[in-house]
C-alpha positions as CSV (number, residue, x, y, z in Angstrom):
1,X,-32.5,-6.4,9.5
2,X,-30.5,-4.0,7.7
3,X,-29.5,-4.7,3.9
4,X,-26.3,-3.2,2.3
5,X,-23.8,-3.3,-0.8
6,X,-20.5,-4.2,-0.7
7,X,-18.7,-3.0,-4.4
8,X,-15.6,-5.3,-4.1
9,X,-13.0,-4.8,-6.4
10,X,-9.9,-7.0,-6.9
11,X,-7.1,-7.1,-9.6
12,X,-8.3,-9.8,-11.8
13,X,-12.5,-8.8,-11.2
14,X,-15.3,-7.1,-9.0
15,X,-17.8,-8.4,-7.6
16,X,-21.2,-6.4,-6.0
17,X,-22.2,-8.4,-2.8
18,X,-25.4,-7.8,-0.6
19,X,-25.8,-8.6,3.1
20,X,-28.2,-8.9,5.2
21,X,-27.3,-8.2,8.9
22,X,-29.3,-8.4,12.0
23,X,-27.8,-7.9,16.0
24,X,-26.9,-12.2,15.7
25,X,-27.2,-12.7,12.2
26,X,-25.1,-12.0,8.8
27,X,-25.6,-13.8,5.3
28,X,-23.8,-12.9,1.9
29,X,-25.1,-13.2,-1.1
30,X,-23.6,-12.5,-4.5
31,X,-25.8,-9.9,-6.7
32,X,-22.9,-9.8,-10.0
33,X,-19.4,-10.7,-10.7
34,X,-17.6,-9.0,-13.5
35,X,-13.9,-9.3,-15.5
36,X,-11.4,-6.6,-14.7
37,X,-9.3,-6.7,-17.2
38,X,-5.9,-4.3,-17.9
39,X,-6.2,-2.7,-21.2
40,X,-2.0,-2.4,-23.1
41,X,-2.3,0.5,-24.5
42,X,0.8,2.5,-26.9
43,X,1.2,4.3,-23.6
44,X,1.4,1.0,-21.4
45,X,-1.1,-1.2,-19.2
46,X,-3.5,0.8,-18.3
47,X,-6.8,-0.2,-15.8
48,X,-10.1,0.2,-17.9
49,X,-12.2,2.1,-15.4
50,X,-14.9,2.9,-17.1
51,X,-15.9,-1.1,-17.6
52,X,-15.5,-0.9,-13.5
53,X,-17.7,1.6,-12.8
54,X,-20.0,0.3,-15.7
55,X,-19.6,-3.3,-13.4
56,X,-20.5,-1.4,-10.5
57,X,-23.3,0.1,-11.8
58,X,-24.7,-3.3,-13.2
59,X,-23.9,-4.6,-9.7
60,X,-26.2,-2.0,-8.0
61,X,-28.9,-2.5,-10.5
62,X,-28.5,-6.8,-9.6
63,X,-28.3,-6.0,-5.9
64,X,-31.5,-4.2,-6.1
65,X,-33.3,-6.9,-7.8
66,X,-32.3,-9.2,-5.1
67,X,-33.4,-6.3,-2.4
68,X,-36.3,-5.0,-3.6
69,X,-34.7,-1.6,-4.8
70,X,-33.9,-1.3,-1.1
71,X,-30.5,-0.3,-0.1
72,X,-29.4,0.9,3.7
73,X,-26.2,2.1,1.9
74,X,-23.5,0.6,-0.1
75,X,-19.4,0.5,0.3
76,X,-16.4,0.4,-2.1
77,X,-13.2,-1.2,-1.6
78,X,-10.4,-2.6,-4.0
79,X,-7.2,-3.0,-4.8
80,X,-3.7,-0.2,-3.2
81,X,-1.4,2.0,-4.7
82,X,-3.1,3.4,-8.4
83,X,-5.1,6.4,-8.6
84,X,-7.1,8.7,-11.5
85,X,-6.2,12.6,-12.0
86,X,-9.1,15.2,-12.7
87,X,-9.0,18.4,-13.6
88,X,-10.2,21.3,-12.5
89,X,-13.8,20.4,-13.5
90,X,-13.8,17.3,-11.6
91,X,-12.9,15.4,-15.0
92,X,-10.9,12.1,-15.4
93,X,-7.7,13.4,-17.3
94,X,-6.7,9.5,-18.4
95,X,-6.9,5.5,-17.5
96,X,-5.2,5.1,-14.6
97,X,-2.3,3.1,-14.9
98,X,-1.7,-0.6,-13.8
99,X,1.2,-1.0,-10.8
100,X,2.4,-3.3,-13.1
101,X,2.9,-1.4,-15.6
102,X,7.0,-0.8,-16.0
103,X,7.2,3.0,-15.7
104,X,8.1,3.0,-11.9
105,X,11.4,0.8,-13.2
106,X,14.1,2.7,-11.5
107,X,12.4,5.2,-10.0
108,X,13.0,4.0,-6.4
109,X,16.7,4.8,-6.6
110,X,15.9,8.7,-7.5
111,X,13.1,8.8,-4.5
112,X,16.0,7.5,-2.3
113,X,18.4,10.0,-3.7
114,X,16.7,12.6,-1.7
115,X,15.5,10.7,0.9
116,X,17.3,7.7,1.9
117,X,15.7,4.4,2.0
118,X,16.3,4.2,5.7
119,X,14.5,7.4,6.4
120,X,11.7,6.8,4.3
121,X,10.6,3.6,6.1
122,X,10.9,5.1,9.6
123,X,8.8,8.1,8.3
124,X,6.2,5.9,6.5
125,X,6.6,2.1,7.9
126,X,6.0,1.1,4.3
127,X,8.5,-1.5,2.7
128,X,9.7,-1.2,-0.8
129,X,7.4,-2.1,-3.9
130,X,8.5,-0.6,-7.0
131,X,4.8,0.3,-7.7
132,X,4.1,2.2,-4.9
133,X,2.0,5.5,-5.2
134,X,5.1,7.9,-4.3
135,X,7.2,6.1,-7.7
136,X,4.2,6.3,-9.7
137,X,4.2,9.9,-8.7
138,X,7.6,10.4,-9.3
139,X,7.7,8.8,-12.4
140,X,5.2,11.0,-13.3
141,X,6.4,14.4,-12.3
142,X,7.3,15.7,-16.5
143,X,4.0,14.4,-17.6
144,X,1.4,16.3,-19.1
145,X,-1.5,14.4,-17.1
146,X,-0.2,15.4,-13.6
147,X,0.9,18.8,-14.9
148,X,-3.2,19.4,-15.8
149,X,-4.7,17.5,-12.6
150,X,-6.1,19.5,-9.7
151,X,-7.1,16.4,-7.9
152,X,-5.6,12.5,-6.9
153,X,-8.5,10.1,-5.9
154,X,-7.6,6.1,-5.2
155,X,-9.8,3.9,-7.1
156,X,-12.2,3.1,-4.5
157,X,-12.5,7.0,-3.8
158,X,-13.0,7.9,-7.6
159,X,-15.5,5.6,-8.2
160,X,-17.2,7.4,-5.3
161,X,-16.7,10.4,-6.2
162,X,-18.8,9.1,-9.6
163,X,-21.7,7.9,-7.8
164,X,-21.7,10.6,-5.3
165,X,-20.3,13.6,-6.7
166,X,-18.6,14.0,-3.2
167,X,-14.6,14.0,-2.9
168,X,-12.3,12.1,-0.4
169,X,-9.3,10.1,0.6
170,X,-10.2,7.1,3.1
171,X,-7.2,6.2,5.4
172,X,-6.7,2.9,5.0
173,X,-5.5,2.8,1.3
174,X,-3.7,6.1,2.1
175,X,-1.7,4.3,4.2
176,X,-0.4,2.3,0.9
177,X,0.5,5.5,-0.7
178,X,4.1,5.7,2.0
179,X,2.9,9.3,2.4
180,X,1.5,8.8,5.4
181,X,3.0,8.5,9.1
182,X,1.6,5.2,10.8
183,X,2.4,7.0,14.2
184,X,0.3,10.0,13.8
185,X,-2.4,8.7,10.9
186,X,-1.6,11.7,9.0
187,X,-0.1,12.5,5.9
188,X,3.9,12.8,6.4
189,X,4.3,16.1,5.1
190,X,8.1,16.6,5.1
191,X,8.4,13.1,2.9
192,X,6.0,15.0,0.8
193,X,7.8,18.0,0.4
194,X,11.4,16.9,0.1
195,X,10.0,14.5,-2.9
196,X,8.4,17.5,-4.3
197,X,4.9,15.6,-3.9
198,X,1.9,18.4,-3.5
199,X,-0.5,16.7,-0.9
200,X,-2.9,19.8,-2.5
201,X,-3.8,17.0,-4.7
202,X,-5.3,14.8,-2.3
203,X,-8.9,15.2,-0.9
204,X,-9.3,15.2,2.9
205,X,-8.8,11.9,5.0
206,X,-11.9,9.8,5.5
207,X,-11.9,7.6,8.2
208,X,-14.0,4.2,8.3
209,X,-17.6,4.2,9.0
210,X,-17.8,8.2,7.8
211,X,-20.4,9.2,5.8
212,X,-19.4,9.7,2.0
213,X,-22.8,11.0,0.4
214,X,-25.5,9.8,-1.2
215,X,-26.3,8.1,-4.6
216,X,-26.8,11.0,-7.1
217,X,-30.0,10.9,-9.1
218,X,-28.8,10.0,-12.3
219,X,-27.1,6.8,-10.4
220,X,-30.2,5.8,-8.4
221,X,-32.2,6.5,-11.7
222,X,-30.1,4.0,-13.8
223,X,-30.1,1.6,-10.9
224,X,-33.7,1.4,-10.3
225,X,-32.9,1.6,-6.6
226,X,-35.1,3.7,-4.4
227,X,-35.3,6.7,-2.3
228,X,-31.8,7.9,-0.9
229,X,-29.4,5.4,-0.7
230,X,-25.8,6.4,1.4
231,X,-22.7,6.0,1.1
232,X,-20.4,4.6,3.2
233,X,-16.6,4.5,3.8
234,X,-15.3,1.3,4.8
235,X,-11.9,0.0,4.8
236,X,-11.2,0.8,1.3
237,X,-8.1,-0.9,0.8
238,X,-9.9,-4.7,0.8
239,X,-7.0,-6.1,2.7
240,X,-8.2,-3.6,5.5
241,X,-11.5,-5.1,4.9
242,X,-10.5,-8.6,4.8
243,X,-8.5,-8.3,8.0
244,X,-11.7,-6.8,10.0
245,X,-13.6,-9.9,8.6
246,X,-10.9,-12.3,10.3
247,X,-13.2,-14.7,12.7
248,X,-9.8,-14.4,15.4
249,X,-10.5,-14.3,19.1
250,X,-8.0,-12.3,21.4
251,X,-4.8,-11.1,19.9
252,X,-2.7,-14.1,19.5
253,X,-3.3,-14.3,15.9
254,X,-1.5,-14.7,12.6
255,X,-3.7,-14.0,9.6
256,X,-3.0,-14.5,5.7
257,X,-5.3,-12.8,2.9
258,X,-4.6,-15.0,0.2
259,X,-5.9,-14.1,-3.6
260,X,-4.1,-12.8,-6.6
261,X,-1.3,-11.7,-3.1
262,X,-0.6,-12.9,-0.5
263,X,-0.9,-10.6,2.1
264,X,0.4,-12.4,5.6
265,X,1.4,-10.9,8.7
266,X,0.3,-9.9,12.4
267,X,-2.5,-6.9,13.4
268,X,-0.7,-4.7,16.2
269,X,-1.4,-1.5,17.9
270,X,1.9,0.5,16.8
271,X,4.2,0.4,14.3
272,X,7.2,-1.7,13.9
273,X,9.3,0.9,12.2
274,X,12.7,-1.0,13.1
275,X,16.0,-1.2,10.4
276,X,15.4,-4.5,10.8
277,X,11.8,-4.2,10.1
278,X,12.9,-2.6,7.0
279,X,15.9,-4.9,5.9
280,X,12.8,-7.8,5.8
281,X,10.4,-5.9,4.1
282,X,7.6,-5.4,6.4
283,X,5.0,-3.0,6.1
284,X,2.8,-1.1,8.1
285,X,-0.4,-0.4,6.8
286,X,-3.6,1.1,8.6
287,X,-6.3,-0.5,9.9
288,X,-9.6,-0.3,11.6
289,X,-10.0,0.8,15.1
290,X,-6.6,2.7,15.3
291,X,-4.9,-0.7,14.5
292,X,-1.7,-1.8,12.0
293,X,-1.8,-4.0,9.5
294,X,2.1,-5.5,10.1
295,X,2.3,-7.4,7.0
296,X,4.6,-8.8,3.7
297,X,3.7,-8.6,0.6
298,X,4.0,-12.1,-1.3
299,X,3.1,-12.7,-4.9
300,X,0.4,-15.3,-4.4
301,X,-1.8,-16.7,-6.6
302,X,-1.1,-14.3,-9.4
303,X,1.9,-17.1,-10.1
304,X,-0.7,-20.3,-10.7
305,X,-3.5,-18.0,-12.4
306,X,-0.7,-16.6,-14.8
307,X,0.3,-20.3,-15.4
308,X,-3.9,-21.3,-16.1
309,X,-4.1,-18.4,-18.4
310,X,-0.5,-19.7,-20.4
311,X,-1.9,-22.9,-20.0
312,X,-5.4,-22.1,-22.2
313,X,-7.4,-22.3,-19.1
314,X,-7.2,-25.4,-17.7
315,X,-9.3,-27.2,-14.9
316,X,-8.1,-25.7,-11.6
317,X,-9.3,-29.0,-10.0
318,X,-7.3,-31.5,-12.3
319,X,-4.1,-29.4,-11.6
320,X,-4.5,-29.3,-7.6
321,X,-5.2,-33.1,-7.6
322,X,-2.3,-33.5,-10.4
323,X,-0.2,-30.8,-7.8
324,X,-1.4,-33.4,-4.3
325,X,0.9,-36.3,-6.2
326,X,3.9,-34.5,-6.8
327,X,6.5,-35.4,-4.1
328,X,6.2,-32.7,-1.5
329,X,9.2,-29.7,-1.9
330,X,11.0,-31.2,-4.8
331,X,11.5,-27.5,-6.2
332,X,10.4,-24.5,-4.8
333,X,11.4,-20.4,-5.8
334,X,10.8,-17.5,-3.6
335,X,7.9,-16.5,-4.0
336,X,8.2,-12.7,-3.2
337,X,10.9,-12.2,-5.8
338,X,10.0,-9.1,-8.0
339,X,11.3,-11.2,-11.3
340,X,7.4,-12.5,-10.7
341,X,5.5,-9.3,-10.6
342,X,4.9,-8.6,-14.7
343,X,2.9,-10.6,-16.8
344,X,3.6,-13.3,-19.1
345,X,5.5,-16.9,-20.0
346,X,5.5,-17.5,-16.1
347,X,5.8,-21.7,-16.6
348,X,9.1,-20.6,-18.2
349,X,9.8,-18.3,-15.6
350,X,9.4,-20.4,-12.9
351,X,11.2,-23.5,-14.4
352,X,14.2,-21.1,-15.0
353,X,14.2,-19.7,-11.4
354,X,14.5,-24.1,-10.3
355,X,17.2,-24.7,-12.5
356,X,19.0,-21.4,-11.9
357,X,19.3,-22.5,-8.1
358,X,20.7,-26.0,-9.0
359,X,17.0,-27.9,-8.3
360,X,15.2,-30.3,-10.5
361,X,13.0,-28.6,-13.1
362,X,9.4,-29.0,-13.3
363,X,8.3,-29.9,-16.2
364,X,4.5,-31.1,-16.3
365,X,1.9,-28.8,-15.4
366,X,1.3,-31.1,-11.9
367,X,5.0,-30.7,-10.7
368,X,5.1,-26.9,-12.2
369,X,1.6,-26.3,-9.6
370,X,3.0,-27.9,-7.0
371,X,6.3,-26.2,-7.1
372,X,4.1,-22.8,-6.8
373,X,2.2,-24.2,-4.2
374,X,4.7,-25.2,-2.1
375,X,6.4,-22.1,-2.7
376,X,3.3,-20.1,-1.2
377,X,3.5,-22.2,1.9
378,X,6.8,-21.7,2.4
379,X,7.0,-17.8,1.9
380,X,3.9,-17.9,4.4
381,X,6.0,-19.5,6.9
382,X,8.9,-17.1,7.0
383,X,6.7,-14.6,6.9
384,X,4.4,-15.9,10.0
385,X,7.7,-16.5,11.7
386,X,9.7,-12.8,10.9
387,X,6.8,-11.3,11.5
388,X,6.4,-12.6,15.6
389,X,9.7,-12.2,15.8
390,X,10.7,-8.6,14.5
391,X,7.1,-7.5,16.5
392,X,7.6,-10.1,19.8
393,X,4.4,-11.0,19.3
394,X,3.6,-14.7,19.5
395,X,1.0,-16.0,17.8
396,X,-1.2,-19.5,18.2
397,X,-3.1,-19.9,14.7
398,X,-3.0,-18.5,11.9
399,X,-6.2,-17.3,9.9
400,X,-6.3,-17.9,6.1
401,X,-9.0,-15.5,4.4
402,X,-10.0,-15.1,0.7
403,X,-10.0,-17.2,-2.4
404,X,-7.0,-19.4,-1.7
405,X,-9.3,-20.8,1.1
406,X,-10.9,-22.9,-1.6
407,X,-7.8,-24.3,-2.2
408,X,-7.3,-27.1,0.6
409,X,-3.7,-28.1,-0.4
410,X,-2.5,-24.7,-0.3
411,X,-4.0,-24.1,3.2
412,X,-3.0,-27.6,4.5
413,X,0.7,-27.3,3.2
414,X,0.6,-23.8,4.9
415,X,-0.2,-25.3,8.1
416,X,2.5,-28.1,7.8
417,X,5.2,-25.4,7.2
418,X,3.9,-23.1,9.8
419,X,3.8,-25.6,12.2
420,X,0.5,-24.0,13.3
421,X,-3.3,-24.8,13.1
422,X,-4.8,-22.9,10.0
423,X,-8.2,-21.8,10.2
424,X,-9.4,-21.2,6.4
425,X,-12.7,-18.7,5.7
426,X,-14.3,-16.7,5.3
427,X,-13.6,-16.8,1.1
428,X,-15.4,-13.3,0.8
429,X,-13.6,-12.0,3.8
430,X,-13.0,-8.3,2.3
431,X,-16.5,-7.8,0.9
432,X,-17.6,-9.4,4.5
433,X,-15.7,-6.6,6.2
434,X,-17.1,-4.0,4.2
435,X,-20.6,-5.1,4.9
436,X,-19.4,-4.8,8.6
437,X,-18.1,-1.6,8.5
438,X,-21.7,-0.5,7.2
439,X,-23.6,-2.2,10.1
440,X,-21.9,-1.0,12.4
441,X,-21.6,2.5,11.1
442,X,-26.1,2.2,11.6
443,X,-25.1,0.7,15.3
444,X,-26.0,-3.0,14.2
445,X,-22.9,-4.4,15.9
446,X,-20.0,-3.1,17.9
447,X,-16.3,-3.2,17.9
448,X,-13.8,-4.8,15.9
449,X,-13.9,-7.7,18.5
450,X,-18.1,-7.9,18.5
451,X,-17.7,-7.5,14.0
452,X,-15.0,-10.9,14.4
453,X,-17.6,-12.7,16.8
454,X,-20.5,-12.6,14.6
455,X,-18.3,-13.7,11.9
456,X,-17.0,-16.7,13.6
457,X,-21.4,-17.5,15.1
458,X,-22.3,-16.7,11.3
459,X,-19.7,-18.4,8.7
460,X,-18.3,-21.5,7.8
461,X,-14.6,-22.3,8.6
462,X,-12.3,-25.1,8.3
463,X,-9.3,-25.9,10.5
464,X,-6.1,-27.7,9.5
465,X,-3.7,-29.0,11.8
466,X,-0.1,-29.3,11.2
467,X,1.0,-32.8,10.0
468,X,4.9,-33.1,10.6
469,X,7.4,-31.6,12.2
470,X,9.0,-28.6,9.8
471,X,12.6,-29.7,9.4
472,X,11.7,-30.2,6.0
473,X,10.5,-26.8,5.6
474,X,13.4,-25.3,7.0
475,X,15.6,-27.0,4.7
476,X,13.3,-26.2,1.9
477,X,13.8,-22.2,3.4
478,X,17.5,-22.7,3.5
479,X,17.5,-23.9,-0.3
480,X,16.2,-20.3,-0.9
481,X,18.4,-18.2,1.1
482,X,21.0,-19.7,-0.6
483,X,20.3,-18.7,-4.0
């Protein structure tokens, strides 16, 4: 039995999980959960890194209590797209910033100045989203931070770098920087150098399972773990590890990461690097094994917890059950629409976006749940259903993973509009995958298909079937292509 940390960072907290794996066994246990919270600085929202790795560090110390300050190694995975700059002494030169924050706002249309939008997704499969990492680096090109940095590390790879003291760029969450080339798993070096975008600044490419170091002293010290403790690179993108930790069998498979996103799509062994790919906003990310993650981007959950935290915190439980007696698609917005993405009066938001398209406005916060819920379900469907069709790839289930498996309704309404069986868990799918990439890394288990087996022998699931036909749905759909 092998023990191991899995540092799991998501946009709205971290969490430090331990498991415990053996050749037919794997159980997760929480050691410490903490608040990530964006810091609005004069400058603009900013991530507060330093309460991270301060979490992180608290995590380690927790997950040795719970291991007897034993440790086979620990992994690090979070959140895409934002980054730190050191200088030449290895030095954090600022906060990173927040991909929400509103300095990429009309930066795309300079990148595709010089290289078309076109061109840029067959060079880099990666659809548009205004945050990311080549328009934050564009938008940062003047600035005194960038002009000073000798060195770009990802968040998962900085914090790294801060317990090890050792440097790298893992290739999974590369892959959401649109500066590599899905085909080769490279860096796309003419993109690079046409956007004036030094790739000097990154450290070397890590692949999953590579070694990344070792705990410095001062780290094990603080910790109160014991002896030498490695360092692992996993998936460090977590939707790379929560795809690894989908319980699927064979390849006919449809899988959705919900959480603060959304993330739904296919896993494929190319690229789909199409025009008609592009027109429907598909991207393709890396994953494990020489795999693709073929997915869109939806806003997800970020649109209910934005409506809890205008709301003073609610009950989430009162507003599902509140939600389950609203009639069924009464109003519904798109729920990839960028007019969600920033922070802030979101019930207004959404109640604007109904009556802007000529549907009834909800007005309690049951209906206004329910319209958001509904919403999710339905932008899972077209996305389930663009994505078999633009990558002729047929699929049989789909697999919901992450947090929004708590939420029944959500995963039951997903399965109505799919009109496909939904197979929710595991809730802790990313950090399970990161665990997973560890094991097998010290040869506990073996491919990606032996890593999805002891999954679905070791960890609860729960299927819904489709109730329905979806005639409803599509008329629902048709109600927001309209608009």
């Amino acid at each position: 039995m092998r023990v191991y940390a899995a540092v799991d960072l998501g946009a709205s907290s971290g969490r430090v999980m331990v498991g415990h794996v053996g050749p037919d066994s794997l159980e997760l246990v929480e050691a410490h959960r903490f608040p990530n919270r964006p810091v609005r600085t004069p400058e603009g929202l900013r991530w507060d890194i330093l309460a991270l790795y301060a979490g992180v560090l608290d995590g380690l110390r927790a997950a040795g209590t719970v291991t007897d300050g034993r440790l086979d190694s620990v992994g690090i995975d979070s959140w895409a797209v934002d980054y730190g700059l050191l200088d030449a002494d290895g030095a954090l030169l600022g906060n990173p910033v927040h991909y929400r924050d509103a300095r990429t706002e009309g930066v795309a249309e300079k990148v595709w100045a010089t290289v078309p939008a076109s061109e840029l997704y067959a060079s880099t499969g990666l659809q548009y989203a205004p945050f990311n990492t080549v328009y934050q680096l564009t938008a940062a090109r003047d600035s005194a931070q960038l002009a000073h940095a000798e060195r770009l590390l990802l968040i998962p790879d900085l914090l790294s770098y801060w317990l090890t003291g050792e440097q790298g760029t893992e290739l999974t969450n590369a892959s959401t920087t649109q500066l590599i080339d899905p085909r080769t798993r490279d860096w796309a070096s003419g993109i690079a150098a046409r956007l004036g975008i030094d790739l000097g600044l990154f450290a070397s490419l890590r692949q999953p399972g590579d070694p990344a170091g070792v705990l410095r002293a001062e780290v094990v010290e603080e910790t109160g773990l014991n002896g030498r403790v490695p360092v692992t690179v996993v998936g460090s993108h977590d939707t790379a590890s929560a795809v690894a930790a989908v319980p699927a069998v064979g390849e006919r498979f449809a899988y959705i990461c919900t959480g603060t996103w959304s993330l739904a799509g296919l896993e494929l062994d190319a690229p789909v690097l199409s025009e008609a790919s592009r027109a429907a906003n598909f991207t393709n990310e890396l994953g494990l094994d020489g795999t693709v993650r073929y997915l869109r981007n939806i806003m997800g959950l970020w649109l209910l917890q934005e409506c809890v935290r205008a709301w003073g915190e609610p009950e989430l439980g009162e507003l599902l059950r509140g939600a389950a007696q609203v009639p069924a698609l009464r109003s519904v917005v798109d729920a990839g629409d960028a007019s969600f993405l920033a922070p802030g009066r979101m019930p207004e938001r959404i109640a604007d976006a109904c009556r802007g398209s000529g549907q009834p406005v909800p007005e309690s916060r049951a209906e206004i749940t329910r319209c958001i819920l509904d919403s999710l379900a339905l932008a899972h469907r077209r996305a389930v259903g663009d994505a078999q069709e633009l990558a002729g790839h047929p699929v049989d289930v789909v697999h919901v993973v992450g947090g929004g498996t708590r939420n029944a309704l959500l995963c039951q309404l997903t399965a109505d509009a799919c009109g496909l069986p939904v197979v929710a868990g595991p809730t802790e799918a990313a950090a399970l995958g990161n665990v997973l990439v560890q094991a097998r890394a010290h040869g506990l288990v073996g491919d990606l298909a032996g890593m999805r087996g002891l999954l679905a022998r070791t960890q609860p699931s729960t299927r819904y079937e489709p109730r329905g036909d979806t005639a409803r749905w599509r008329a629902a759909e048709a109600r927001i292509a309209a608009r």
